[in-house]
N, C-alpha and C positions, 0 to 999 in steps of 0.2 A: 470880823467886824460886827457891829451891831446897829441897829437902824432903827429912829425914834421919831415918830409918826404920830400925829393927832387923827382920831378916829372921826368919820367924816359925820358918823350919824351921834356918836356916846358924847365928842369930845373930849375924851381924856386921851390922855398920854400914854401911849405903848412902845415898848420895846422888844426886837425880837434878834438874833444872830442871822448871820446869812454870811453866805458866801462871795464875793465880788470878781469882777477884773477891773484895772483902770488904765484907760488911757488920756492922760492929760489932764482935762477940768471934767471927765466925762466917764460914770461909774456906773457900769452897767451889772445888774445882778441878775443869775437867772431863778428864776421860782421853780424849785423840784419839787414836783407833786401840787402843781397848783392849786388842784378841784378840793385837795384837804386843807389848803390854807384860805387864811381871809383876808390879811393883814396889805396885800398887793391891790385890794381890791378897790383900798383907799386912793388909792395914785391912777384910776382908768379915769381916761376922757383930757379935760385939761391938767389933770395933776395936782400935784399938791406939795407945801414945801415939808421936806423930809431933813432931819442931821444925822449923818454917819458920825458913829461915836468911835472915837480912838483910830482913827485914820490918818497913818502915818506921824501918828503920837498927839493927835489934836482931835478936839470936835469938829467937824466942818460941817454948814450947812447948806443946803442946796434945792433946788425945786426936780421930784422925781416925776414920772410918766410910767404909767404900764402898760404895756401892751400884751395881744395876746397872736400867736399867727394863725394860719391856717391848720395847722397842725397841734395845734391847742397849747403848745408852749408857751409858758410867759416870762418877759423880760421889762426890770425895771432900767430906766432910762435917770441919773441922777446928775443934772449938769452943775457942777461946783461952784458957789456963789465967789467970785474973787474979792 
């Protein structure tokens, strides 16, 4: 899948592949190798609205979250707009 995000500081429009799971209205992605990406970094704090492209044959749009744990993993949180 691919994930199309407005950049919080440029504004422009990015796209990039990732990997997911879903359950339900609710797409969680995990960020491998986070400290070399940047693109998650858009979605910390209260978020941002993100659209998963071609996700189950559609665009969908939805508001994502990122988080980070104790153990420096990060996970985006994408809850699917109905």
């Amino acid at each position: 899948m691919v994930v199309q995000y407005v950049g919080r500081i440029s504004g422009k429009s990015f796209e990039t592949p990732v990997g997911y799971r879903r359950s339900g209205d609710t797409v969680t992605i995990n960020v491998m190798a986070p400290d070399s990406k940047t693109w998650w970094r858009n979605l910390l704090g209260e978020g941002a609205p993100i659209t998963l492209v071609n996700l189950d044959g559609a665009d969908r749009t939805g508001h994502g979250t990122a988080a980070r744990d104790d153990n420096g993993r990060v996970a985006v949180s994408v809850q699917l707009d109905t």
